[in-house]
Structure formats: C-alpha cells, structure tokens
C-alpha positions in Angstrom: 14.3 -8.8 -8.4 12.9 -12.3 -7.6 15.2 -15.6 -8.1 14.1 -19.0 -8.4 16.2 -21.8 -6.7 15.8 -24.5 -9.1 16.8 -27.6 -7.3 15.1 -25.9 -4.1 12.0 -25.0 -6.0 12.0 -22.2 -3.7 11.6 -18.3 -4.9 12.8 -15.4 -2.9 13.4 -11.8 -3.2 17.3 -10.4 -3.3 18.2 -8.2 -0.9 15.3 -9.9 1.7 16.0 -12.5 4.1 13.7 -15.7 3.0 13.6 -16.7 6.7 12.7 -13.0 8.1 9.7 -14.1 10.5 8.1 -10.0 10.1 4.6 -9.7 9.3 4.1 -7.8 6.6 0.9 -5.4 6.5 0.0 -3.7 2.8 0.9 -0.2 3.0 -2.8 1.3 3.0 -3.5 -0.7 6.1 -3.3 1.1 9.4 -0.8 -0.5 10.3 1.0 -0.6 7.1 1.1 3.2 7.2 4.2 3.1 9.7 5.8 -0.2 9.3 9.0 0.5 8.1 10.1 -1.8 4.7 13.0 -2.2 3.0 14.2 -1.0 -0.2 13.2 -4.5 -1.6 9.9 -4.8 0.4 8.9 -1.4 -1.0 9.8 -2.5 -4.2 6.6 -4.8 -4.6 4.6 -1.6 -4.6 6.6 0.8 -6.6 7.4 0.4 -10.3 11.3 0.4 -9.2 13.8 -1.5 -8.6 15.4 -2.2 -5.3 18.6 -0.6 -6.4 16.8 2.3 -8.3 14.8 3.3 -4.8 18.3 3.1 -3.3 19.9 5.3 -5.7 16.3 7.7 -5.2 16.8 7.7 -2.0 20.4 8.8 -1.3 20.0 11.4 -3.5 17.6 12.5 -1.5 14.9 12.1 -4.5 12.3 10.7 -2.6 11.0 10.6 0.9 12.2 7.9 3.3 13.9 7.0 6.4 17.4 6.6 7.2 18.5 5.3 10.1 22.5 5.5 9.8 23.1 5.3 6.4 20.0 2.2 6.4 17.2 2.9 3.9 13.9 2.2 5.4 10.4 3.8 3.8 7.2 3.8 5.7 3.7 3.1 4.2 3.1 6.9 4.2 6.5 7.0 2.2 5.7 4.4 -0.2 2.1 6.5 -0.9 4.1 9.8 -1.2 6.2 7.9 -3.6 3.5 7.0 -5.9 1.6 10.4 -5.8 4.9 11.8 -6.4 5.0 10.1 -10.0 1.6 10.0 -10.4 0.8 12.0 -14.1 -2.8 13.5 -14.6 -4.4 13.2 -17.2 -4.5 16.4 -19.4 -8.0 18.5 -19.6 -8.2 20.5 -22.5 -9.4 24.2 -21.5 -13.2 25.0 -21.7 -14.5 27.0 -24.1 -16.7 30.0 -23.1 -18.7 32.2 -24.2 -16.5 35.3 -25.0 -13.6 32.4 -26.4 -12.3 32.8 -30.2 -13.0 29.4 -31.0 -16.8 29.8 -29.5 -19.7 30.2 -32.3 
C-alpha cells in the first residue's frame, strides 16, 4: 500500500521506513536470493498485500522466516511464493491411435 504526502510530494510505502538506508537487491539476483525483506518489501513482487502475506504467513500458508514472532521472507521465499500460485495452463490429452475419438 503506497501513500502520497501531498504537501511533501513525497511517496512512501506503509509499514517501511522512508529513511531505511538498506540496499535493496531484486530477488532473482544472487544476492537478492538471501536478503531478508519485509512483509511490505516482498509485497512489490507478490500480488499481495502487506497484511495478506502477514496473515499467509502466520498461518503458516507460505514459506518464510520468523525471527521471534518478526516476518521476514528471503528471495528464495518470495520465488517459492510465486511458484506456489503459479496455475499451468491446461493441455488437453493426446489422441492416439487406439483412442475412441481417433478416425
């Protein structure tokens, strides 16, 4: 969830300290694969909410970290995340030679 700070002109994301001097690497750098985000850092990747990975998370829904009762997911989480929801595409069966439908 991003909000704007109109007489500031400034934009920043809740939950996520505007001032926080981390880098941040993309996940599918190599050193994006262990940095550890937070719920609203992760959220920039994944079609969720802040809240909603929270809630995921402390159900136990989908992989993370949590370092005393702190939700943190790696790069490699954030991947796992997405594969996890990930739908394939449907392949209709193959017709052979000894199917019903073959002429």
């Amino acid at each position: 969830m991003i909000f704007a700070h109109r007489a500031l002109g400034t934009f920043f994301q809740y939950g996520t300290n505007p001032q926080d001097p981390r880098k941040h690497p993309g996940t599918s750098a190599p050193e994006g694969e262990l940095f550890h985000y937070t719920p609203a850092e992760a959220a920039q990747w994944l079609p969720f909410s802040y809240h909603k990975l929270r809630r995921m998370a402390f159900a136990r829904e989908i992989p993370h970290v949590n370092n005393g009762n702190k939700i943190w997911l790696s790069g490699l989480n954030i991947r796992a995340i997405t594969e996890q929801f990930t739908v394939q595409p449907f392949a209709p069966p193959q017709l052979g030679e000894g199917s019903v439908h073959a002429s």
